[in-house]
C-alpha positions as CSV (number, residue, x, y, z in Angstrom):
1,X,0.0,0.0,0.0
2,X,2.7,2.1,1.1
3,X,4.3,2.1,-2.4
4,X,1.2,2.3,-4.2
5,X,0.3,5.8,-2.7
6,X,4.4,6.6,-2.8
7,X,3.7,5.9,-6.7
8,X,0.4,8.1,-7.2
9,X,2.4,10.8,-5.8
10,X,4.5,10.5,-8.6
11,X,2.2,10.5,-11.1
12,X,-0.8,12.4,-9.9
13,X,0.7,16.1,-9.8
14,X,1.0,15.6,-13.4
15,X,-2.3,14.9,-14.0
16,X,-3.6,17.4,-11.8
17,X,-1.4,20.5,-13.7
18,X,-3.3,18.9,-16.6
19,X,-6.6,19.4,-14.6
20,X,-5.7,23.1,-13.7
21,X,-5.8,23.9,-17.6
22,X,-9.5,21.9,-18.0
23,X,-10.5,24.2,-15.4
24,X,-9.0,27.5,-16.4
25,X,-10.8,26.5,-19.9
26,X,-13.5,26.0,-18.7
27,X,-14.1,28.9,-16.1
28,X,-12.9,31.2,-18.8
29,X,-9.7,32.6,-17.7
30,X,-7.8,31.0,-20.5
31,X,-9.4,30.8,-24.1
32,X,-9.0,29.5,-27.6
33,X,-6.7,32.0,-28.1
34,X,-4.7,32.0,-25.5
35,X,-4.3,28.2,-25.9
36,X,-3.1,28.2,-29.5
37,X,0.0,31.1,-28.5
38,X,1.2,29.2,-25.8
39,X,0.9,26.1,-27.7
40,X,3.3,28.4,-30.3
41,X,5.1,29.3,-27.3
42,X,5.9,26.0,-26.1
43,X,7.0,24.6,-29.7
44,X,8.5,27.0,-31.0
45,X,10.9,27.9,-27.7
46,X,9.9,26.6,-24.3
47,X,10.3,22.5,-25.0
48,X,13.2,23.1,-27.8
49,X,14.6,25.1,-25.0
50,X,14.2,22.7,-22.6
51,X,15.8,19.8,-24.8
52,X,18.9,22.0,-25.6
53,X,19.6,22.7,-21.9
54,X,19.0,19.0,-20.6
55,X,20.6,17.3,-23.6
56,X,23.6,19.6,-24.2
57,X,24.2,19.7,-20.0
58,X,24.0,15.8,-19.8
59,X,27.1,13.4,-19.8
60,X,26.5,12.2,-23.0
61,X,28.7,8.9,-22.8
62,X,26.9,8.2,-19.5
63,X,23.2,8.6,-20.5
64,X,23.0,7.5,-24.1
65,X,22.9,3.9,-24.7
66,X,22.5,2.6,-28.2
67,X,20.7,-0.8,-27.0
68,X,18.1,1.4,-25.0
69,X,17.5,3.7,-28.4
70,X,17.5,0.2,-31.1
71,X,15.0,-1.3,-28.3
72,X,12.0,1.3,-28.1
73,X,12.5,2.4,-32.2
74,X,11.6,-1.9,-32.7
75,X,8.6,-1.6,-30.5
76,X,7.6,0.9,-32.3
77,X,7.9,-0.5,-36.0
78,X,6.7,-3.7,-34.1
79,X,3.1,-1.9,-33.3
80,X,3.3,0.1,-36.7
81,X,3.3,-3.0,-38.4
82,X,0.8,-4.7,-36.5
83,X,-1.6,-1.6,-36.3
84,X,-1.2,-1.4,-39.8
85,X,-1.9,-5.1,-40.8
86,X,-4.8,-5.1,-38.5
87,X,-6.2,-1.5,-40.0
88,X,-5.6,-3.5,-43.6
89,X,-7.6,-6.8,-42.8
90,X,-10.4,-5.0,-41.4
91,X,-10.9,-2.8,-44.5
92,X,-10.3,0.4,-43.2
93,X,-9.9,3.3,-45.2
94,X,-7.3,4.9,-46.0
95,X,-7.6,7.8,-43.5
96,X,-8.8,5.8,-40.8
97,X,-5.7,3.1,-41.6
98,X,-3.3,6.0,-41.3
99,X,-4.4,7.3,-38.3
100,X,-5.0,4.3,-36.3
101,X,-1.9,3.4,-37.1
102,X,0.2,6.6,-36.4
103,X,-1.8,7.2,-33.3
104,X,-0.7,3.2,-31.6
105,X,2.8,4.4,-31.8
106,X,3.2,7.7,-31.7
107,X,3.7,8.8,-28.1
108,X,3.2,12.9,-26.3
109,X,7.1,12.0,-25.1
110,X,8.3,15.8,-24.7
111,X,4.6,16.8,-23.0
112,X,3.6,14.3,-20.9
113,X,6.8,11.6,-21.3
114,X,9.1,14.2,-19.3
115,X,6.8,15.4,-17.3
116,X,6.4,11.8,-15.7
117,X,10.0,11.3,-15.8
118,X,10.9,14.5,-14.3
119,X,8.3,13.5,-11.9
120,X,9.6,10.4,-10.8
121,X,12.9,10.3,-11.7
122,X,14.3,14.1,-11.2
123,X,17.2,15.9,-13.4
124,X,19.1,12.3,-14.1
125,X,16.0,10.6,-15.1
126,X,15.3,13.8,-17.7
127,X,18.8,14.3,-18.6
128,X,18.7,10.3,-20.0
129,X,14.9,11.2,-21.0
130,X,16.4,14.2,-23.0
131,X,18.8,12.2,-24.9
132,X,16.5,9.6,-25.7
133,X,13.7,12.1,-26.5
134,X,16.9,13.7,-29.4
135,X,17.2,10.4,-31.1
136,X,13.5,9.6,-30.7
137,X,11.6,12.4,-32.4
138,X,13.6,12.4,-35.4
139,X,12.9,8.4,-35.8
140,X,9.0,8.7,-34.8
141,X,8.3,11.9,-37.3
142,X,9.9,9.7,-40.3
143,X,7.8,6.9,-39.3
144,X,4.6,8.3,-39.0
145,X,5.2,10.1,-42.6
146,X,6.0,6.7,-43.9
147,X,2.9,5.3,-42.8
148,X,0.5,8.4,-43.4
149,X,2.2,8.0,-47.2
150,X,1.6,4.7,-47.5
151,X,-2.1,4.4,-46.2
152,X,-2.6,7.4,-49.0
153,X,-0.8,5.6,-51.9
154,X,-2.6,5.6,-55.0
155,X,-5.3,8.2,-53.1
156,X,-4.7,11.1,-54.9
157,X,-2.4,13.8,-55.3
158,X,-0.1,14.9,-52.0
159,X,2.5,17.4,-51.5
160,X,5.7,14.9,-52.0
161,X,8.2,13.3,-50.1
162,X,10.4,16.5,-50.4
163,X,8.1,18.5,-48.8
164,X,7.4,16.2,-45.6
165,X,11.7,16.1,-45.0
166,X,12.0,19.7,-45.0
167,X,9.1,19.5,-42.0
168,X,11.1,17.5,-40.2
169,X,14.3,19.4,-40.8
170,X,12.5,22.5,-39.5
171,X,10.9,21.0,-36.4
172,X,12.1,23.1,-33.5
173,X,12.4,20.0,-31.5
174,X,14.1,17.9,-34.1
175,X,16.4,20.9,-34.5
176,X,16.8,21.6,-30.5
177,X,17.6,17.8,-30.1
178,X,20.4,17.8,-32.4
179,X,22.0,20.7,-31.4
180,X,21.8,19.2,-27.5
181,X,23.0,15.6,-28.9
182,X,26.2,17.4,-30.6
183,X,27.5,20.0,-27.9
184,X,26.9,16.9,-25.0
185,X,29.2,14.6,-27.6
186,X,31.8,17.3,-28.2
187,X,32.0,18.4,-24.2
188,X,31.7,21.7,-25.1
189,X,31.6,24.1,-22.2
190,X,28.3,25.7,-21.6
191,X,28.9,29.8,-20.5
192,X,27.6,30.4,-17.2
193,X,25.0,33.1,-18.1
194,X,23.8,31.2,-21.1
195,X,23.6,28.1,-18.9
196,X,21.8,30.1,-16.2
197,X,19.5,32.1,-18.8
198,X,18.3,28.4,-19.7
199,X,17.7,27.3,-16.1
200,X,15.4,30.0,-15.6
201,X,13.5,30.1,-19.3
202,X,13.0,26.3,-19.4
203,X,11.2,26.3,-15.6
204,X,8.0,27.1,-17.6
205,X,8.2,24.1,-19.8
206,X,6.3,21.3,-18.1
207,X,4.0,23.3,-16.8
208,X,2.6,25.6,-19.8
209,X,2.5,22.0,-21.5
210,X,0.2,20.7,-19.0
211,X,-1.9,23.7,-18.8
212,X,-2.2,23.5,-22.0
213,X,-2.8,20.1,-22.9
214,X,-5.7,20.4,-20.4
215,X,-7.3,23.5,-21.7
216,X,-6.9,21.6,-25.2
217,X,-9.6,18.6,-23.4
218,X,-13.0,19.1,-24.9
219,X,-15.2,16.2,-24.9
220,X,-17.0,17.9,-28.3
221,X,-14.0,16.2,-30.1
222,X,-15.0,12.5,-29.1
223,X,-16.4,11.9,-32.4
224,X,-16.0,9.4,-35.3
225,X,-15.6,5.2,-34.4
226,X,-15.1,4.7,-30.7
227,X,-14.4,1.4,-31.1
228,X,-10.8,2.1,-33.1
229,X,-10.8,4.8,-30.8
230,X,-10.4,2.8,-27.6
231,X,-8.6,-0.4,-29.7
232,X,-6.1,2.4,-30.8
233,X,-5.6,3.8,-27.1
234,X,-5.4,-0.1,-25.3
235,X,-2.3,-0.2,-28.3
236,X,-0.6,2.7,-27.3
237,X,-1.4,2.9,-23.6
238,X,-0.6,-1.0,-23.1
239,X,0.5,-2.8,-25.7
240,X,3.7,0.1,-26.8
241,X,5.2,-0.6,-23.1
242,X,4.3,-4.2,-22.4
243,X,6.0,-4.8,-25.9
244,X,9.3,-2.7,-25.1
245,X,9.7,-4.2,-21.5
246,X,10.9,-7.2,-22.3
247,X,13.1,-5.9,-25.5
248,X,14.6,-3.9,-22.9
249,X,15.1,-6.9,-20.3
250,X,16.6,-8.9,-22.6
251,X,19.1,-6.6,-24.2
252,X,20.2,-5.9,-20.5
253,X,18.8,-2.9,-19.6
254,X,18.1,-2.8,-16.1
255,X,17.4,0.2,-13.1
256,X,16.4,4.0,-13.9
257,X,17.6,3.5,-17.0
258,X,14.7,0.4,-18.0
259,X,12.2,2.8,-16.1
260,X,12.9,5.8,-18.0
261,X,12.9,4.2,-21.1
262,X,9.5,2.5,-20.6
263,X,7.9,5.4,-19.0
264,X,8.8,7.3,-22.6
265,X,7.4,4.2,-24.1
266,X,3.9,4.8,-22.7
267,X,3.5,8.2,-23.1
268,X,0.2,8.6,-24.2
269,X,-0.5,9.7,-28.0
270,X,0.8,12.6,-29.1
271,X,-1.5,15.8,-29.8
272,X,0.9,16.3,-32.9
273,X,-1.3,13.3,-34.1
274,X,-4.3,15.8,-34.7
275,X,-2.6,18.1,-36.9
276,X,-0.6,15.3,-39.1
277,X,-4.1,13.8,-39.9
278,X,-5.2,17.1,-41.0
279,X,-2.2,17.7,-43.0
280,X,-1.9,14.3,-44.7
281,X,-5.7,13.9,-45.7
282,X,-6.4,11.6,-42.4
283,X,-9.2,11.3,-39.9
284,X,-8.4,13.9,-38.1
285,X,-11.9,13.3,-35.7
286,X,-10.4,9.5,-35.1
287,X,-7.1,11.3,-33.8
288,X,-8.9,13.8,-31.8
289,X,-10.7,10.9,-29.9
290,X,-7.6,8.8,-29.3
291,X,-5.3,11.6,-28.0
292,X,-8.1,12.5,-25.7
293,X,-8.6,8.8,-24.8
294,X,-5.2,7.6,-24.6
295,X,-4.4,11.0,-22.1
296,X,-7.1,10.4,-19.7
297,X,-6.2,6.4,-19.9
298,X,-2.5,7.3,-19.3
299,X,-2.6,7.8,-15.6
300,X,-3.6,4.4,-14.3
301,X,-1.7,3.0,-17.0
302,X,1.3,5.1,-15.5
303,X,0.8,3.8,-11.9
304,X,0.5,0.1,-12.9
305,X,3.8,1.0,-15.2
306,X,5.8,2.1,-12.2
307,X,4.5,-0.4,-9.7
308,X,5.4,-3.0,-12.0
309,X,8.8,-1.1,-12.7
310,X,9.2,-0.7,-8.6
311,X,8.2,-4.7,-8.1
312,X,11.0,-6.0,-10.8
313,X,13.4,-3.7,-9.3
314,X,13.5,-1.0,-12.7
């Protein structure tokens, strides 16, 4: 019992920042335009901020691990290609195919990912986080292009591959990531007012990501088929960390290092998920229902994750 409730404390202050900006929504104090600058704010600087300061500041040699990186990009082609077998045998459309399948795999890991970790792991379970997150992203956008191409094949015109590499050369996290992943490799020193300039700027991070994830909750967008909906969610929610676990396990991976790593796994699915089904001729009501679902879902799946991480020793 005693680590149960240790293990809530972990995870529920998330939740509840997340709560703070349903209720600011919804009492009016924060609106639909406050909610799309911050989320500009938060994209464009705050998280690539945030990623630069945590990656570039990190012992690079002693946080990035290869196996750890190899292990969670297989789980993800692993559900991708299940997700979009099963999305093919049932006769889904194309839209719906390359949503559902985007939205199993593609996880919130620089919202709500470092938020838990941060949580329950402090700055050495976000400086291995970080590093993680820099190899990640670039991985998870070229994925979920692949399989939002792919689902549309033979559907019409699109925009061409050219146009989808130069978005993900230009995404400010992407970009932030890099730049992190290169001055931690080179040991180059970081100037003390530059590195306290950072400490300070990136302290709003998390939070304006929570807030506004939260004001972003509107049960109006729980449309389209439930039932790939909630299949889509039980993917990402369970099936992404349940599937990386023992990857991890058996390439060696053991202590905060496993837990980190599975705790990015199961971040719920990214809002990003939305706007790339909108972009890429998708069902963009499907992904608004799953990011909602797979959110709310997220914190009991998140407790179980950790007591299960705590019980094995992770």
């Amino acid at each position: 019992m005693h680590l149960f409730i240790e293990i809530l404390n972990i995870v529920l202050p998330v939740f509840l920042v997340i709560g703070i900006g349903t209720g600011l929504k919804h009492t009016g104090l924060i609106d639909s335009g406050f909610l799309f600058q911050t989320n500009r704010l938060i994209y464009y600087l705050a998280l690539p901020l945030l990623l630069f300061h945590k990656i570039s500041t990190a012992d690079f040699r002693a946080t990035f691990n290869p196996l750890v990186v190899l292990n969670i990009v297989l789980a993800m082609c692993v559900v991708l290609a299940g997700s979009y077998l099963y999305a093919s045998l049932r006769g889904y459309s194309p839209a719906s195919r390359g949503t559902f399948c985007q939205c199993s795999f593609r996880g919130n890991l620089a919202y709500v990912g470092l938020a838990i970790v941060a949580s329950a792991f402090g700055e050495t379970g976000l400086a291995r986080a970080g590093v993680l997150l820099g190899f990640l992203v670039p991985v998870m956008n070229v994925l979920v292009i692949l399989v939002l191409t792919l689902a549309q094949a033979g559907n019409g015109p699109d925009k061409g591959l050219g146009h989808y590499v130069s978005e993900i050369l230009r995404n400010p996290l992407i970009i932030a990531s890099l730049a992190g992943l290169a001055w931690s490799f080179l040991q180059l020193p970081m100037p003390v007012a530059v590195g306290r300039t950072l400490q300070i700027a990136t302290g709003m991070s998390l939070p304006l990501a929570l807030i506004a994830i939260g004001g972003s909750f509107s049960l109006q967008r729980l449309q389209g088929d439930m039932y790939k909906a909630l299949l889509a969610t039980g993917i990402k929610n369970v099936s992404m960390p349940l599937i990386a676990l023992p990857l991890l396990l058996m390439a060696g991976i053991r202590g905060e290092e496993l837990a980190v790593a599975v705790v990015m796994a199961a971040a719920p699915t990214a809002t990003a998920t939305y706007i790339m089904a909108q972009e890429m001729k998708g069902d963009a009501e499907l992904a608004g229902s799953i990011v909602i679902l797979s959110t709310l879902f997220s914190l009991p799946v998140y407790v179980a994750i950790l007591y299960l991480l705590r019980t094995i020793g992770g």
